[in-house]
C-alpha positions as CSV (number, residue, x, y, z in Angstrom):
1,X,45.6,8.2,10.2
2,X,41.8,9.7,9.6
3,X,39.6,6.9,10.8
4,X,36.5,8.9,10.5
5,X,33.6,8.0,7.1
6,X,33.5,9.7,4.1
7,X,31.6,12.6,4.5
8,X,28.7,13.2,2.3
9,X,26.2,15.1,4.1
10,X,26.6,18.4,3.1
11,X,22.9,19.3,2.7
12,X,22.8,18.6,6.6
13,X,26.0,20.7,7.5
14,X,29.1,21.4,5.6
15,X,32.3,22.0,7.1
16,X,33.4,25.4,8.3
17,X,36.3,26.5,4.9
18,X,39.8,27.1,6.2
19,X,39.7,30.7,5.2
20,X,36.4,31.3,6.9
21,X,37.3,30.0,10.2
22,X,40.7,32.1,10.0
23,X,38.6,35.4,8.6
24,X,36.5,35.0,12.0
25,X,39.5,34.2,14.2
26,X,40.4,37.9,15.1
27,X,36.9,38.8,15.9
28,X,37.2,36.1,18.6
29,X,39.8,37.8,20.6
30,X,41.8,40.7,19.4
31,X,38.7,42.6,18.0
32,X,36.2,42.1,20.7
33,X,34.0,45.5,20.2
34,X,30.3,46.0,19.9
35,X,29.5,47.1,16.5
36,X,26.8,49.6,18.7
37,X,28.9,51.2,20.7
38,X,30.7,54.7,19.6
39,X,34.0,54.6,20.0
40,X,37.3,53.2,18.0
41,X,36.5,49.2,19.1
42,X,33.1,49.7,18.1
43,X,33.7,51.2,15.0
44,X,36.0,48.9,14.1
45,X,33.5,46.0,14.5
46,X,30.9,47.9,12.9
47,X,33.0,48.4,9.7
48,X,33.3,44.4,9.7
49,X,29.5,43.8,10.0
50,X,29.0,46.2,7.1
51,X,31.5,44.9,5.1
52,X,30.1,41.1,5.7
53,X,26.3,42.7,4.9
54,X,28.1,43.7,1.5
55,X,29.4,40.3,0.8
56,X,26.4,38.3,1.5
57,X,24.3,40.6,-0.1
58,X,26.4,40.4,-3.4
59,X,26.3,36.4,-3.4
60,X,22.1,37.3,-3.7
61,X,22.4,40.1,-6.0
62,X,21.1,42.5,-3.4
63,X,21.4,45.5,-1.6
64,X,24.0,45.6,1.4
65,X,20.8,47.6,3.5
66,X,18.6,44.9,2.6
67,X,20.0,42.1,4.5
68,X,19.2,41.3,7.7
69,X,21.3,39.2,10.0
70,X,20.1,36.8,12.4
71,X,21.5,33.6,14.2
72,X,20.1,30.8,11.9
73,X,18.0,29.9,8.6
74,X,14.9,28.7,10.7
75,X,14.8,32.5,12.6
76,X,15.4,33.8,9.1
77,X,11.8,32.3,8.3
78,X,10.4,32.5,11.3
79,X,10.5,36.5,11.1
80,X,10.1,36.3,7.2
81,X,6.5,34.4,7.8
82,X,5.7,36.2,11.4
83,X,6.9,39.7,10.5
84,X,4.7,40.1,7.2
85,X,1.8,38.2,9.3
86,X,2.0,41.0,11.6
87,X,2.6,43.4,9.4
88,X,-0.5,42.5,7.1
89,X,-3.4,41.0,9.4
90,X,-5.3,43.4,9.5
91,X,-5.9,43.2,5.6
92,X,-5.3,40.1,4.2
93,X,-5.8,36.5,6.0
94,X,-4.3,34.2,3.6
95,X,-1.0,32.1,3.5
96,X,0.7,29.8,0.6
97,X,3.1,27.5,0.9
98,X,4.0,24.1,-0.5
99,X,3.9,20.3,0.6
100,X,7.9,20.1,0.6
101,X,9.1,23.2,2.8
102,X,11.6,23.0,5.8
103,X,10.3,22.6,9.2
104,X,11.2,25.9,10.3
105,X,8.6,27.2,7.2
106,X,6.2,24.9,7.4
107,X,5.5,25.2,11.4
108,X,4.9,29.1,11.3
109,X,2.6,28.3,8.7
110,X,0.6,26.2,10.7
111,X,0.6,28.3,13.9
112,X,-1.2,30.9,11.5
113,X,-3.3,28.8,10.2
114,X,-4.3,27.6,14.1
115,X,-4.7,31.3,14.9
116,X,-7.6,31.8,12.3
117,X,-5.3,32.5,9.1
118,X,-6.3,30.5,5.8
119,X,-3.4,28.5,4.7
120,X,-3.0,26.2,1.4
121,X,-0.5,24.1,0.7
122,X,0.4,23.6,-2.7
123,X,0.8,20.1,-4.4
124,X,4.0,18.8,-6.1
125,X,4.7,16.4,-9.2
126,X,7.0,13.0,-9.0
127,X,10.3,15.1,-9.1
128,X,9.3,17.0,-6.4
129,X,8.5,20.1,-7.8
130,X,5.7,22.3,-7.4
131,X,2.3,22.0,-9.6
132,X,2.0,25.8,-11.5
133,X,-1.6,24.9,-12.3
134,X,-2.1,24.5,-8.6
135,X,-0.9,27.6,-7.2
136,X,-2.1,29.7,-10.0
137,X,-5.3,28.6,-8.6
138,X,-4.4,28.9,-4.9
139,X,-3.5,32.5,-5.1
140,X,-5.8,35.0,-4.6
141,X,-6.6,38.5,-3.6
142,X,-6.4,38.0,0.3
143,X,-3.5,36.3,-0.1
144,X,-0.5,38.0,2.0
145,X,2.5,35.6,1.4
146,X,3.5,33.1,-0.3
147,X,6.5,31.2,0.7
148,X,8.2,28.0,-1.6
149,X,11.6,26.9,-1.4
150,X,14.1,27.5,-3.9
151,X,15.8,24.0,-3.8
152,X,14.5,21.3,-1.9
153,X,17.0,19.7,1.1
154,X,16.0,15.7,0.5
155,X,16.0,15.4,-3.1
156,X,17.5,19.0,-4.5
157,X,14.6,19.9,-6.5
158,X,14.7,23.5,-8.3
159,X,11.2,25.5,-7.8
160,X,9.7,28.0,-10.5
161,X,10.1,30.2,-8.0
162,X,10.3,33.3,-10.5
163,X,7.2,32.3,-11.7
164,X,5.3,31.7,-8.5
165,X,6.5,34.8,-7.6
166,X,5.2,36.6,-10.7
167,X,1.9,35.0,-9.6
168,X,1.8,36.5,-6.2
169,X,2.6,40.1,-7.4
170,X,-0.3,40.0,-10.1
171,X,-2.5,39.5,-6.5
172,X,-0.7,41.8,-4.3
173,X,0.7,38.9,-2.5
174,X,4.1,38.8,-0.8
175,X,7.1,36.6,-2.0
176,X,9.4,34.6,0.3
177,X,12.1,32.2,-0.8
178,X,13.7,29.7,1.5
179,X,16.9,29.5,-0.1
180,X,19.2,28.0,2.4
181,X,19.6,24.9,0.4
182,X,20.9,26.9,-2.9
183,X,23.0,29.6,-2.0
184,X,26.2,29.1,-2.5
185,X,25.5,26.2,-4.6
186,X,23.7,28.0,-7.6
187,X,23.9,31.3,-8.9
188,X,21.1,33.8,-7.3
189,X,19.6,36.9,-8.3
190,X,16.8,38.0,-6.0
191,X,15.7,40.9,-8.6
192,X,15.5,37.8,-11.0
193,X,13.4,35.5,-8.8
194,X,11.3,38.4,-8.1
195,X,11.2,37.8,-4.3
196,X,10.5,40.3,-1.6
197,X,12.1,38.0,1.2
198,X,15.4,35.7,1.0
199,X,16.9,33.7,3.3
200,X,20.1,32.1,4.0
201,X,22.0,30.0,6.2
202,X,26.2,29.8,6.7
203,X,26.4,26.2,7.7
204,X,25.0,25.1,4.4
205,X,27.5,27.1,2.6
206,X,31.0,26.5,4.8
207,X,30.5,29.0,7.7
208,X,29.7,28.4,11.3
209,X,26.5,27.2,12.2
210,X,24.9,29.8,14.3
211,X,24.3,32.4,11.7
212,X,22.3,33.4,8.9
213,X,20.7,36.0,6.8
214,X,17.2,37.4,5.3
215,X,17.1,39.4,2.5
216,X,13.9,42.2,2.8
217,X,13.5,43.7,-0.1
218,X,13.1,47.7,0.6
219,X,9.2,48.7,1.2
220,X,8.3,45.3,2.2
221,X,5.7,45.2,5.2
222,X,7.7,43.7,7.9
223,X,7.4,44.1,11.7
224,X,9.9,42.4,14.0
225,X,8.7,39.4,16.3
226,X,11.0,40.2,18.8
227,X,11.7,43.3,21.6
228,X,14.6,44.7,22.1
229,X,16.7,47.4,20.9
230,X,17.0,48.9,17.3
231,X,19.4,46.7,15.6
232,X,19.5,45.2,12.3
233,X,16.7,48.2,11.1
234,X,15.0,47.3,14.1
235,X,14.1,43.9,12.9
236,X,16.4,41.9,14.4
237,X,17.3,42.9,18.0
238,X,20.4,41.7,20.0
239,X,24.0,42.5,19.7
240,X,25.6,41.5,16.7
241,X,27.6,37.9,16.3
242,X,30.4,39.5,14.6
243,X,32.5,36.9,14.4
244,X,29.9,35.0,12.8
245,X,28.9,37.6,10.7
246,X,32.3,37.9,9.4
247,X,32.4,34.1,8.8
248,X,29.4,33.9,6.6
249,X,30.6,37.2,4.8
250,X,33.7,35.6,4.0
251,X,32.0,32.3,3.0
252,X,29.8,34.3,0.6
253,X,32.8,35.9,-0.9
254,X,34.1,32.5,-1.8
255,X,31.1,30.9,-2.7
256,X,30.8,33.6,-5.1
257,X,34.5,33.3,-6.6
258,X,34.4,29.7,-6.9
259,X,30.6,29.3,-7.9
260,X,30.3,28.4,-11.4
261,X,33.8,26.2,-11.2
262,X,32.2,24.1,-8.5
263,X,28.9,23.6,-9.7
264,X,30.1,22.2,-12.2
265,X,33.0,19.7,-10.5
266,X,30.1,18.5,-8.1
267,X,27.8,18.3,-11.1
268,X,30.3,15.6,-12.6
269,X,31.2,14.1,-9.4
270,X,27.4,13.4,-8.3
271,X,27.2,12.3,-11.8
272,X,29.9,9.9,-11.7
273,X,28.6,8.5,-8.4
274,X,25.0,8.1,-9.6
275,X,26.4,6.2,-13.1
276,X,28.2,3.7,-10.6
277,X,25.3,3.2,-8.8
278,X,23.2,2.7,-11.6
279,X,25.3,0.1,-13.3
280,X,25.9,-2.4,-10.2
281,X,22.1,-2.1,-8.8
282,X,19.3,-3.0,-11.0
283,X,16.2,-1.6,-10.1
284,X,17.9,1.8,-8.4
285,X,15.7,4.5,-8.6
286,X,16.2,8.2,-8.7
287,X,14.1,11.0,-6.2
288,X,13.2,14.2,-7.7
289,X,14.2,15.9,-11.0
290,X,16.9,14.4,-13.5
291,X,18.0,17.9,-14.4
292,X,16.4,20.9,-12.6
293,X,18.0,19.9,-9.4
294,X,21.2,21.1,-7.2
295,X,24.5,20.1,-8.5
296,X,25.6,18.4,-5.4
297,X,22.3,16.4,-4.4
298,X,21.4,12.7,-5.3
299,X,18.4,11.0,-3.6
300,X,18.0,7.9,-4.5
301,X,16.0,4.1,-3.5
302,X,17.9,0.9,-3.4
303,X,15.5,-1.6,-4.1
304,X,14.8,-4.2,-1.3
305,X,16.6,-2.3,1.7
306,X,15.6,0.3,4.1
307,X,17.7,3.3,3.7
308,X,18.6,3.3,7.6
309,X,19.9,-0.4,7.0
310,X,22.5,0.5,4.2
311,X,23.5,3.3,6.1
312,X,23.8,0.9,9.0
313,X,25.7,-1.5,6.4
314,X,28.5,1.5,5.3
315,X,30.2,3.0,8.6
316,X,32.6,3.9,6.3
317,X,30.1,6.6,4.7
318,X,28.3,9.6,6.7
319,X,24.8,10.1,4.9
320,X,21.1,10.6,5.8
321,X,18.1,8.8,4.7
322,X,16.6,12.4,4.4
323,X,16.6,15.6,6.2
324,X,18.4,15.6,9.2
325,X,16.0,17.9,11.1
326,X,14.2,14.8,11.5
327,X,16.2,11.8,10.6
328,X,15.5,8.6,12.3
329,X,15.5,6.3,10.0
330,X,12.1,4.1,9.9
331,X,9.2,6.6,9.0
332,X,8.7,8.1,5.5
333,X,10.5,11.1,4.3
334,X,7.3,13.8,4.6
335,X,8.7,15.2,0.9
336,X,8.9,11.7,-0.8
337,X,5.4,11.4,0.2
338,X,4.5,14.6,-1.3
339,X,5.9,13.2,-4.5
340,X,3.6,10.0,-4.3
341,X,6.5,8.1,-4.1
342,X,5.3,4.3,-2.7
343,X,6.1,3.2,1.0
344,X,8.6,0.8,0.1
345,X,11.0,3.2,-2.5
346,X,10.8,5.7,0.1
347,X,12.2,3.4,2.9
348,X,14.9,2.4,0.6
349,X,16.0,6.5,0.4
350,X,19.3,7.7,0.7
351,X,20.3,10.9,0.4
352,X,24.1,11.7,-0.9
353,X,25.3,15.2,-0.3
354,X,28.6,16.4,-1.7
355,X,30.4,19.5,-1.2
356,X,33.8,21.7,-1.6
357,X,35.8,19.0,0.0
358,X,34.6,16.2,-1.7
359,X,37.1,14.6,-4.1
360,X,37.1,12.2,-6.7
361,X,38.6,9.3,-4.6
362,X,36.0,9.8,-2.1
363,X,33.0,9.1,-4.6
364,X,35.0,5.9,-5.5
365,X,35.3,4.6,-2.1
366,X,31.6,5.4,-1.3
367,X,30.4,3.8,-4.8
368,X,32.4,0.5,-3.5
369,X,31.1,0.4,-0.2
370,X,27.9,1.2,-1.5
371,X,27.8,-1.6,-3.7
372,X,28.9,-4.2,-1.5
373,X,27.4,-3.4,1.4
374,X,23.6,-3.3,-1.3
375,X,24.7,-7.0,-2.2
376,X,25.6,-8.4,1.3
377,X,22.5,-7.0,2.3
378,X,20.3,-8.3,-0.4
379,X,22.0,-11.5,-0.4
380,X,21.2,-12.4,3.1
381,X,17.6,-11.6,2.4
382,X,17.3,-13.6,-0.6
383,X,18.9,-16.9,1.3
């Protein structure tokens, strides 16, 4: 008997697919070789790594020799941010971002900005999405990057990011896109978004934790932020993780197979969760956009609770009050503060993730427990 909650957490983590983990399995024993070195084990891991830089790169709509591997999202945008910095301080001094971005964006940011770099942080509306009129102002002629996220990991809110971007080039400015929230989930075209740099993360989209991906768009002024020998086009030094890199090949792959028929089963199931919800609790309110957001993401305030104390209330459910890079429970979500949203709807956040393994009895069980846990806990309050 599975005693363990209904999972539905999957902008946090998502579990590693079947067929990924038994894609990687070889690579973890049998085929053991260094994808550097030059003879028949090494070549054989080399062809894997190439064949995974294919797959990954398709799920983008990129170039295979445009994608650069690394072992997470957050040193995806760490060299993203850093390696143009580098690349470009000695012309232009300027950085923009927005109010909403990941941790792992937002702090290289600021360590420019506490090294003498100009940085402005762009302004979003009450879904969560990023004010135009404010960053076609905050974009200028110095400016060397720019970097918004595609979808937002609390509430799932879609950025004009091919817009932004079409900003940025009209000043010379760089484009990145944070898009380890979306892929997988959405369909993505980086010649469509217009972005120089993409990145990506496998534990978001049913491979291992431990590895990601950033796309660099050929000419882009990049220079790696860390020594070592020539791999990845010398951006990314250290042995590859092959059997990693397989993994998140393979996950692409099936993300890519399976992406419009999912989108559009989570679309109905978060949709069939959030109509529950809506009916049984007066007074529930939605966080960020009612369309332009990712299929599988529902952020939403139960009036007259804190988030952590429902969550607390449903063991039978595994959720976050927001991201989990810092969940905690008690303080307000840094991104539904950026939307204005009051004190009190932000403590009353919860954020319901779905994902590939998420079925229809599951959103049933969590609407119930939901629901009664919301009145047992309101109840007691009220008497």
């Amino acid at each position: 008997m599975n005693d363990l909650p209904i999972y539905l957490d999957c902008n946090a983590t998502t579990p590693i697919d079947p067929l990924v983990a038994l894609a990687m399995q070889p690579w973890l024993g049998k085929h053991f070789g260094n994808p550097s070195s030059s003879h028949p084990y090494g070549k054989e891991a080399k062809a894997a790594v190439e064949t995974a830089r294919a797959e990954v790169a398709a799920l983008i709509g990129g170039r295979p020799r445009d994608m650069i591997f690394c072992g997470s999202a957050t040193e995806a945008n760490n060299l993203a941010i850093f390696g143009v910095a580098r690349a470009l301080r000695g012309n232009r001094r300027h950085l923009v971002t927005s109010a909403i971005e990941h941790p792992s964006v937002m702090q290289p940011m600021r360590w420019l900005e506490a090294e003498g770099w100009e940085l402005t942080v762009l302004p979003v509306d009450g879904t969560g999405r990023v004010r135009m009129e404010a960053t076609a102002q905050a974009i200028r002629r110095d400016t060397a990057l720019v970097s918004v996220m595609l979808a937002n990991n609390e509430t799932g809110a879609m950025q004009p990011v091919s817009e932004i971007a079409a900003l940025a080039h009209v000043h010379g400015a760089l484009m990145h896109v944070d898009a380890a929230q979306a892929a997988g989930k959405i369909p993505i075209d980086v010649h469509d978004l217009g972005t120089d740099l993409l990145t990506l993360a496998g534990h978001k989209f049913h491979a291992p934790k431990g590895v990601g991906a950033l796309y660099v768009r050929a000419g882009t002024p990049i220079l790696p932020i860390m020594a070592g020998a020539n791999h990845e086009r010398g951006l990314r030094p250290g042995t590859e993780n092959v059997p990693h890199i397989v993994a998140l090949g393979t996950a692409a792959r099936l993300a890519q197979e399976r992406l419009v028929r999912e989108a559009t089963r989570l679309h109905a199931l978060r949709d069939a969760l959030h109509e529950r919800l809506v009916i049984a609790i007066p007074g529930l309110l939605l966080n960020g956009h009612p369309t332009e957001r990712l299929p599988n993401t529902l952020n939403l305030s139960f009036p007259g609770v804190a988030g952590w104390q429902l969550l607390a209330a449903t063991p039978e459910i595994a959720a976050s009050t927001g991201s989990a890079c810092h969940a905690g429970g008690q303080t307000v979500s840094d991104v539904l503060a950026a939307m204005s949203v009051s004190r009190e709807q932000a403590l009353g956040a919860l954020r319901l993730s779905l994902g590939r393994f998420t079925t229809e009895a599951e959103i049933d069980g969590a609407a119930n427990a939901l629901i009664n846990a919301w009145r047992g806990l309101t109840s007691t309050a009220g008497s």
